[in-house]
N, C-alpha and C positions, 0 to 999 in steps of 0.2 A: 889836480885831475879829479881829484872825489868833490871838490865842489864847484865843479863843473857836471859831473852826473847827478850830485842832489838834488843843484838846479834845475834841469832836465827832469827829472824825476817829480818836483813841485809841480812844473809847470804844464808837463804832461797832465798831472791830478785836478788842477786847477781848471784845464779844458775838457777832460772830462766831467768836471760835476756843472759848467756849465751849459754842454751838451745835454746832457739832464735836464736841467732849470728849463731849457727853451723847450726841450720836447713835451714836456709836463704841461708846458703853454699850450699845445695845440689839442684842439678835439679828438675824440676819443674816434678811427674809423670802425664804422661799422660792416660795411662791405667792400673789400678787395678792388681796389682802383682795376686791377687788374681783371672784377666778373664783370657782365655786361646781364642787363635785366633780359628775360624771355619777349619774344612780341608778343606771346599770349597776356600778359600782366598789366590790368590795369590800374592803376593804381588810386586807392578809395581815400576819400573827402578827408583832406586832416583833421577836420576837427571831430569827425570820429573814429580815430586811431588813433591808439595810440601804443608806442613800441614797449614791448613786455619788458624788456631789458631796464627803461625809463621806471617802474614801478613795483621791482623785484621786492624792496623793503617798503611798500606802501604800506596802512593798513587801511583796508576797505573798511567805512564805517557804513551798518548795517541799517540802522535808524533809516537812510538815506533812500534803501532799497533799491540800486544797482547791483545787477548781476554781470560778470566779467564771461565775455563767452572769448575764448582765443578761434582765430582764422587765420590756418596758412594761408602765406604771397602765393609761393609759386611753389612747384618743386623742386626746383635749383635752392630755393630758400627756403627748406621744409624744415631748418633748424631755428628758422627765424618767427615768430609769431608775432599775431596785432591781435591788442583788445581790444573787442566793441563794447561799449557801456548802454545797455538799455535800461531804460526808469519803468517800472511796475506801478501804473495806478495804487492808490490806496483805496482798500475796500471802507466801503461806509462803516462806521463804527456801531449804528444805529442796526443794522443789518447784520453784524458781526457778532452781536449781542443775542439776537435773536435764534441766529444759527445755533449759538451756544446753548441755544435753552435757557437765555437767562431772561426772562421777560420781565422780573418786576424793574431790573436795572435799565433794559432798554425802554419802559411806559416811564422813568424816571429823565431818562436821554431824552425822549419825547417830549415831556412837560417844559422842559427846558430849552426844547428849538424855537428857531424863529419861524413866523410865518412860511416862509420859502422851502423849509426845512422840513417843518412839517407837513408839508402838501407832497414830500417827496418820500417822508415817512408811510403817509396813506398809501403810497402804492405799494410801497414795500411789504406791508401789513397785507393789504389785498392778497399778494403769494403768496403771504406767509402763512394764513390761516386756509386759503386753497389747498394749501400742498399738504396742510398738519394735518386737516380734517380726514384725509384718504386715512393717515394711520392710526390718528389720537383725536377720534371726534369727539371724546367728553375732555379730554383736554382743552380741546382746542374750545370748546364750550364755554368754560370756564375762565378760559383768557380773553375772550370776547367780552365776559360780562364784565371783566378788568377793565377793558379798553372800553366798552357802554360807558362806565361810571366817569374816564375823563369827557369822553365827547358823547355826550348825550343827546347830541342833534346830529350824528351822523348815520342816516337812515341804511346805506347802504350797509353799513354793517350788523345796523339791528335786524333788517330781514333776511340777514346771509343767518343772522341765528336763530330765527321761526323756522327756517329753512332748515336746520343741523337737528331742532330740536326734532321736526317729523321725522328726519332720516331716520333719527333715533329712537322713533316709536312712541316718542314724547309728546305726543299729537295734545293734549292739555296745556304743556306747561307752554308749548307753540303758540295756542287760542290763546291762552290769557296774558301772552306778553304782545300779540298783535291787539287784541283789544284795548292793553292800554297805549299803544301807542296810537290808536285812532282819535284820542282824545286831546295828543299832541299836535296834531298836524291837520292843515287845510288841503285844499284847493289838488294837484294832482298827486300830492304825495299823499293826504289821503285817499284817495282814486287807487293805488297800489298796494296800499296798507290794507283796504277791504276787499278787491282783488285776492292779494294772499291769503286773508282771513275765509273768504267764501272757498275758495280750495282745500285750504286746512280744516274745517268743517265740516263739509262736504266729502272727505276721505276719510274723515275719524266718524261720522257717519254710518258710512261704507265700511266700514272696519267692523262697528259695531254690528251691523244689520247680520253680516257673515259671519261672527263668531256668536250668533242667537242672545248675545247679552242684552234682551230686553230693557230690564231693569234699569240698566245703565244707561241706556240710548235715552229712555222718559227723562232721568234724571238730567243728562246731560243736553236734552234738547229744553227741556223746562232753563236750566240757566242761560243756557245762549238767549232767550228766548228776554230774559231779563236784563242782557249785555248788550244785545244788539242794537244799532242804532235804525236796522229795518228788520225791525221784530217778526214782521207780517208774514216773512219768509218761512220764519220755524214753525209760526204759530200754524202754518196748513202740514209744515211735514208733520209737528205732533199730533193734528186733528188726523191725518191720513192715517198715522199709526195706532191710535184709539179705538180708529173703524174697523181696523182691519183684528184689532185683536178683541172687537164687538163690547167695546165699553163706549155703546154710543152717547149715553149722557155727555162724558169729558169732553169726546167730537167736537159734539152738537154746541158745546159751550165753549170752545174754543173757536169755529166758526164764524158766533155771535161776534167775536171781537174784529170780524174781517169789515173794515168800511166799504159801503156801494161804493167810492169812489178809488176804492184800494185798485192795483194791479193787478191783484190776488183774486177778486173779487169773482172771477169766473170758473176758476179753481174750487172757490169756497161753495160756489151752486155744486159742482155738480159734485163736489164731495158731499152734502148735504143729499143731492138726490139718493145717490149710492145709500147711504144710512137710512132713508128713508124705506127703501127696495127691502134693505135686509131685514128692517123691523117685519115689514110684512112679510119675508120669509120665515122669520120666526116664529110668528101668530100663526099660521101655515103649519109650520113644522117643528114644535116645541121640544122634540128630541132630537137630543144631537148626539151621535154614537162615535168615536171616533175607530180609524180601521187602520190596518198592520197592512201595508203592502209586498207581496213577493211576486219579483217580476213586473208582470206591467195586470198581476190580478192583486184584488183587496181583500181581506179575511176580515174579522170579525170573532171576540171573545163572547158565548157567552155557556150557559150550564141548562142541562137538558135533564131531570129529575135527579139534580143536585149534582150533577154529571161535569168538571167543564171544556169546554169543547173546544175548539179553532174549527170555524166552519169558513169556504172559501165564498164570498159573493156568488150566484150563478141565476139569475133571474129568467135559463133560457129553463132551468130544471123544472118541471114540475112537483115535487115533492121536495123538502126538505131532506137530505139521505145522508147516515152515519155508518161508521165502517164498522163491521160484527165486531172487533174486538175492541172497539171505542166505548162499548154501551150496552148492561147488564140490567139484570132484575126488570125486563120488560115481557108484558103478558098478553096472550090474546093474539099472537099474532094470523095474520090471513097472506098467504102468496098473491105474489103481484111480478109483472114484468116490466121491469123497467127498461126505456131505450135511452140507452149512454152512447158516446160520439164511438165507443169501440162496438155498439152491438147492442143487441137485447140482452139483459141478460134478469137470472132469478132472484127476485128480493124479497123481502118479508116487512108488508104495510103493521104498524104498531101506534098506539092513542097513547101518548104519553100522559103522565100526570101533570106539569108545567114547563115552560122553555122561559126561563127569565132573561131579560138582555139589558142590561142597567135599569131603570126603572120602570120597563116593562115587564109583564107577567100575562103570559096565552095560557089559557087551560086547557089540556086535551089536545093538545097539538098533537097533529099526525105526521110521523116519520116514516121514513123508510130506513130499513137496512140489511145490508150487504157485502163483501168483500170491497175496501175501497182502500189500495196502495199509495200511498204520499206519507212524503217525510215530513211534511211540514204542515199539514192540516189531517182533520179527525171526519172532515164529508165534506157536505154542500149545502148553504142556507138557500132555497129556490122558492118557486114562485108563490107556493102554498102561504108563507109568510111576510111576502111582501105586498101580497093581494088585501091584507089586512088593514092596508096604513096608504097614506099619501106618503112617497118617499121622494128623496132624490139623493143622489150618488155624487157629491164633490169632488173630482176624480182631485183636483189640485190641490185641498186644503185635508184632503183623505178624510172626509168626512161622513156620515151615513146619518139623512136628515128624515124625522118620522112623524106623521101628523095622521090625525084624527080622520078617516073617510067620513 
């Protein structure tokens, strides 16, 4: 009897590890024969899915640059998730370089592309120096002149830096790198090259004329004048500026060098006339006094028996007239009435001993004086004194012009 239940007992054991063995055989189910899918649910491309369960011990290598996003099926299946694999472009290396602020290592990346590569560089450089210049324009200056030195025929970039250098007030070191490049280049790129150089010129010019730096302007119009390849241009703006500051010799000699058949040539007449006009203004009027303006009247410094004065232009005045507390140690005086724009009123005529006014000297000049309230001037020079001279009143160049009757 017991070995008859051993038996029993083996063979029980025996069917069961076989039950095992086959089940082991079969696939693993993942969902319930028993659920049925939603009709909402449709179900996406296999070959991008893939079941999370499939890849629990994967490891995602990263070099690869897939990122793993999970999407629930349905919500009957909201335990069950799919990964999508999406691939992430690679940023350009050359670009990548750049961002970093490492630029001698990316002009090294560069030297080393190939043709295709580098034409794809140029543009990237195009932004990159755009976008630098808003925050680090002498940076980005200087990495220009990096990138000048490998590609030295690439024009676009060298006037992006005549251009960076004006921004930056740099209006010389602008001139004199577009000048040398006009010596590089023919036909329409130089056509652009002198284009930017006459603008840049032309504002540093302007620059100068407005902050009164004479000095600088002569100087720096003299060398352009020696740079240029159409000299003829400066050579009238520095004869116009010579006239005007009446050093007609230089002009006039500057002028000389305009050909009849120049462009300039009609420019140079009639600057030449002008210089002419004013010499005879001067033989005319050999003193030249210069005058103080307040308001829209002109005064005038000078000293009245050693006295000195600020007297206001007034050629409607008849008398020359100082105010009583302006003007002492005078003798002999006789009453007089004077008509002022307020009225008549009482003054005292006086023969002074002399009125000097730069290299003039009156003797015996007759004043008047009176009560005469102003802050800023001591009376009125009037017509007593201008009846003496050939004058004329420059209201522009504020100047008081005096010649010999």
């Amino acid at each position: 009897m017991f070995q008859i239940v051993l038996s029993l007992a083996v063979g029980v054991l025996i069917g069961w590890n076989f039950h095992l063995f086959y089940i082991s055989l079969e696939p693993k189910k993942l969902i319930p024969k028993s659920l049925t899918l939603s009709e909402e649910y449709t179900p996406l491309p296999k070959k991008n899915i893939i079941l999370k369960q499939h890849i629990t011990e994967e490891k995602v290598d990263k070099s690869e640059q897939n990122i793993s996003t999970e999407i629930p099926i349905n919500r009957a299946f909201s335990h069950i998730k799919l990964v999508k694999k999406r691939v992430i472009k690679k940023e350009n290396p050359f670009e990548v370089l750049l961002n970093q602020n490492n630029f001698s290592d990316a002009m090294a990346f560069y030297i080393e592309g190939t043709p295709k590569e580098i034409k794809s560089y140029k543009l990237i450089l195009k932004v990159y120096f755009y976008d630098k210049a808003t925050s680090s324009p002498n940076e980005t200056i200087e990495q220009l002149l990096q990138y000048i030195e490998i590609e030295p025929q690439n024009l676009d970039f060298q006037l992006y830096l005549a251009k960076l250098y004006r921004a930056e007030n740099e209006f010389e070191k602008s001139i004199n790198f577009l000048f040398e490049l006009q010596h590089n280049y023919q036909d329409k790129n130089l056509k652009l090259i002198t284009n930017d150089l006459d603008t840049a010129i032309e504002n540093y010019i302007k620059r100068l004329n407005d902050s009164k730096n004479i000095s600088k302007l002569i100087d720096f119009l003299e060398e352009t004048i020696s740079k240029s390849i159409t000299p003829e241009k400066y050579i009238i703006r520095l004869a116009e500026l010579y006239k005007n500051l009446e050093i007609y010799d230089k002009s006039q000699e500057l002028i000389s060098e305009i050909n009849s058949d120049s462009t300039y040539i009609n420019q140079a007449n009639t600057l030449m006339e002008e210089i002419q006009l004013n010499q005879t203004e001067i033989e005319k009027y050999p003193h030249k006094i210069p005058l103080n303006k307040i308001d829209s009247q002109f005064t005038v410094n000078l000293t009245i028996n050693n006295t000195p004065l600020t007297l206001l232009l007034d050629t409607g005045a008849s008398y020359t007239f100082i105010d009583t507390d302006k003007i002492h140690d005078l003798e002999d005086g006789k009453e007089i009435i004077l008509n002022t724009a307020g009225g008549e009123i009482v003054g005292e005529l006086y023969q002074t001993q002399s009125l000097i006014i730069q290299d003039i000297e009156l003797k015996d000049f007759q004043i008047t004086v009176a009560p005469f309230k102003n802050q800023h001037t001591d009376g009125l020079l009037g017509m007593n004194f201008f009846k003496k001279f050939n004058f004329k009143i420059d209201q522009e160049k504020a100047m008081l012009y005096l010649g010999e009757k």
